[in-house]
N, C-alpha and C positions, 0 to 999 in steps of 0.2 A: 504494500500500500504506500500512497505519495507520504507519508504525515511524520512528522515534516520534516520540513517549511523553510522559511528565512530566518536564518539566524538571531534576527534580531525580535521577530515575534514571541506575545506572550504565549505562553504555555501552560494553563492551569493546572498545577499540580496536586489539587484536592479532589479529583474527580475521579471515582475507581472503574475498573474495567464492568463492563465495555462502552463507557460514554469517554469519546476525545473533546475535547475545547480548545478553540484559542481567539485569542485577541488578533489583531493583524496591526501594526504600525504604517506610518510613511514609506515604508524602505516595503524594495523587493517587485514596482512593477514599472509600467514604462508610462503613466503619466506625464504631460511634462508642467511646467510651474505654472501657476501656483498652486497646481493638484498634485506634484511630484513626491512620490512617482505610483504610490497604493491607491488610488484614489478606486475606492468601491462605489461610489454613490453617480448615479445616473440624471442627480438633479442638480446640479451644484454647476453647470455649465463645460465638464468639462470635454474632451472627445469623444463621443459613444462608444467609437473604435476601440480606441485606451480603457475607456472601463468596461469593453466586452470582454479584452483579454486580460487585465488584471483580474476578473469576472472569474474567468475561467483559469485562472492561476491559483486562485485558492481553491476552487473545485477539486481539479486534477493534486493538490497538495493535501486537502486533508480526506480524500475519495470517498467526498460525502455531495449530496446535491445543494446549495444554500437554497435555502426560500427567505425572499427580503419583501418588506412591508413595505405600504404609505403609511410614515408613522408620522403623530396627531397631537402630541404630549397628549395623550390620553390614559385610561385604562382599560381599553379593552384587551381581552387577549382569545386569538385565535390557535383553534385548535388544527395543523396543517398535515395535509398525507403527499404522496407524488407527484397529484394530480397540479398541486401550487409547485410543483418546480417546472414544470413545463414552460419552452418558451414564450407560447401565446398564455398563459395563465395571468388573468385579473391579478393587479396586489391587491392587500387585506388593507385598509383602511384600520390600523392596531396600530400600539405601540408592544405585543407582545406575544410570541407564538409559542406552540407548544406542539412534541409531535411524539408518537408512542412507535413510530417505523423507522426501521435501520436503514443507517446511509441517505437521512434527510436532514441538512443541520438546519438548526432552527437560528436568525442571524437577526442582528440587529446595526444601524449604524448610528458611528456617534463620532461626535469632534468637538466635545466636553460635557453634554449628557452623560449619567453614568449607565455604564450596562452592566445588568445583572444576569447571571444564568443560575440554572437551575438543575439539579437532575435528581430523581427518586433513584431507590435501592433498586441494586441490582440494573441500571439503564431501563426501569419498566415506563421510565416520561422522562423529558426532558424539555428545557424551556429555555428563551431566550425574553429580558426584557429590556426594554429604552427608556432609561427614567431621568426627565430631566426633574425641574424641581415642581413642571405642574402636572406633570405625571405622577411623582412621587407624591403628592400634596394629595390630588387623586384617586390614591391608591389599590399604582400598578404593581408592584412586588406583591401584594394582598392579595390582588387579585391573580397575580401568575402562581404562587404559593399554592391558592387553594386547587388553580388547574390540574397543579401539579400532584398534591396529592389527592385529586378522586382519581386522575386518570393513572398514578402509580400505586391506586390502593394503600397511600401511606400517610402518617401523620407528618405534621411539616417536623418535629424534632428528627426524624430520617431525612430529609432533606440536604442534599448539599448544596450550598452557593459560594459564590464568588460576585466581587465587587470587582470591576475592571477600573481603567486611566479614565479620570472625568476631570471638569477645572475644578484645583484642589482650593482648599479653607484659606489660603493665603490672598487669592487670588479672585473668588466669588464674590462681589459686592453687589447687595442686594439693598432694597427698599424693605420699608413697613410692609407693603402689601406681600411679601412672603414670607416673612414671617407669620403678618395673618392668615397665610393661608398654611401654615402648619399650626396653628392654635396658641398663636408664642406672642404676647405682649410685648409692645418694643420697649416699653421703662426699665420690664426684668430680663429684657434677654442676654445682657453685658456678662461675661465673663460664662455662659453656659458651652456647653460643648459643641454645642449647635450651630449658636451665634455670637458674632463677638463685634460688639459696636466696634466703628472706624476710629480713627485721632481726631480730631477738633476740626481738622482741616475737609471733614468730608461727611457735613454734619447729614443725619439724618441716614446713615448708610449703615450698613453693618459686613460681616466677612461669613459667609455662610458657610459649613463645611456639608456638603453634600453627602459622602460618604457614611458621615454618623446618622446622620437623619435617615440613609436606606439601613442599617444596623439597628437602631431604632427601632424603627418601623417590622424590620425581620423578626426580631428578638421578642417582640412584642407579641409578634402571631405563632408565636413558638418556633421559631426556626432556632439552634445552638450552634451550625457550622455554618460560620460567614468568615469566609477567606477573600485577602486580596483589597482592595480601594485604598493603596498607597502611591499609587503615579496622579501626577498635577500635568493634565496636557498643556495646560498653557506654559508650563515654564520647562519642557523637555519639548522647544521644539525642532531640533534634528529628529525626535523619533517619534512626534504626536501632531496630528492635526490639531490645530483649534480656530471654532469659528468666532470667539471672542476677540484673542490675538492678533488674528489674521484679516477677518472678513469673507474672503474669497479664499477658498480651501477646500481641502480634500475630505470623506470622511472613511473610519478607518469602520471593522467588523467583529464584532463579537459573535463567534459561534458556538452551536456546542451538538452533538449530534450522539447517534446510536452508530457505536461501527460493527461489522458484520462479524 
């Protein structure tokens, strides 16, 4: 089998046989700039060309099929079989897929949203989600969790996840209105894990950390094994898209599948 990869791609190492995963970086296809050179996303303006065969690079690398969404910051999550890898097949209107068939990854794209994946005992389901913060606010991990375990027969404390590269705590400045939209008053949210008001000079702002908020949110619904949301795409950018950073950019894949 292709798997893998490029070198420099992530590798989730929490996920027992027979489910593979991996994140994909900038590095390893032949976009050229400002999508250079992984550029997965079909919407972002860049060649079609170029992202048919970076498309098909990560195919033929991890010899699984991807299936990619119209993602929505939302919480829907679909549940996808072959028939969604086909190349006339409709996308899903989700931010979140889930598939119980071998050799279908289920994929997500991001370029500082965080992606989360998922897989039950034994690879009996597997899940991919896109959470940015009004996805996560939403809640899509809750909603992917629960997919995951009717369709693995399992409780989420068997669950395994992973947190991928999203814009890290350093680097998130947000408004009031997201913190209202996780439940978080802005007089007490100074110094929480969550959120941490700006310096003087950036009144009214706060530094959100992404990552604890989907840990949060997991741990809450009874998930125990959340690996992984220690990469800041915005400040590794040799090896990360970001569309905060950048603007115009490429976006990278989270996948995670059943291999045969």
């Amino acid at each position: 089998m292709g798997y893998p990869m490029h070198a420099d791609w992530l590798l989730p190492d929490c996920f027992r046989t027979p489910v593979g995963a991996v994140l994909t970086t900038r590095l390893g296809g032949i976009s050229a700039a400002p999508w250079d050179s992984m550029n997965l996303s079909a919407a972002v303006g860049d060649n079609p060309e170029a992202v048919a065969v970076n498309r098909q690079l990560l195919s033929r690398e991890i010899a699984a099929a991807p299936v990619y969404l119209k993602q929505v910051h939302g919480n829907r999550v679909v549940h996808v079989t072959a028939r969604d890898a086909a190349p006339d097949a409709l996308l899903h209107d989700a931010d979140a897929s889930l598939t119980t068939e071998r050799l279908l990854a289920c994929a997500v794209q991001v370029a500082d949203c965080l992606p989360v994946l998922f897989a039950a005992p034994d690879g009996r389901a597997v899940a991919a989600a896109h959470a940015g913060w009004r996805g996560l606010a939403a809640g899509v991990v809750e909603a992917t969790l629960n997919a995951v375990c009717e369709a693995g027969a399992c409780e989420p404390a068997a669950v395994q996840t992973w947190l991928g590269p999203c814009i890290g705590p350093r680097q998130f400045e947000v408004g009031a209105d997201v913190l209202h939209a996780f439940g978080v008053e802005p007089l007490s949210a100074t110094g929480t894990p969550r959120f941490v008001r700006r310096d003087a000079g950036h009144s009214g702002k706060w530094l959100a950390n992404l990552p604890q908020l989907a840990r949060e949110r997991l741990r809450a619904a009874g998930v125990t094994v959340i690996s992984g949301g220690a990469w800041c795409t915005v400040e590794d950018a040799m090896r990360f898209f970001s569309f905060r950073r950048d603007g115009v950019t490429g976006r990278m894949v989270a996948a995670i599948w059943i291999r045969a």
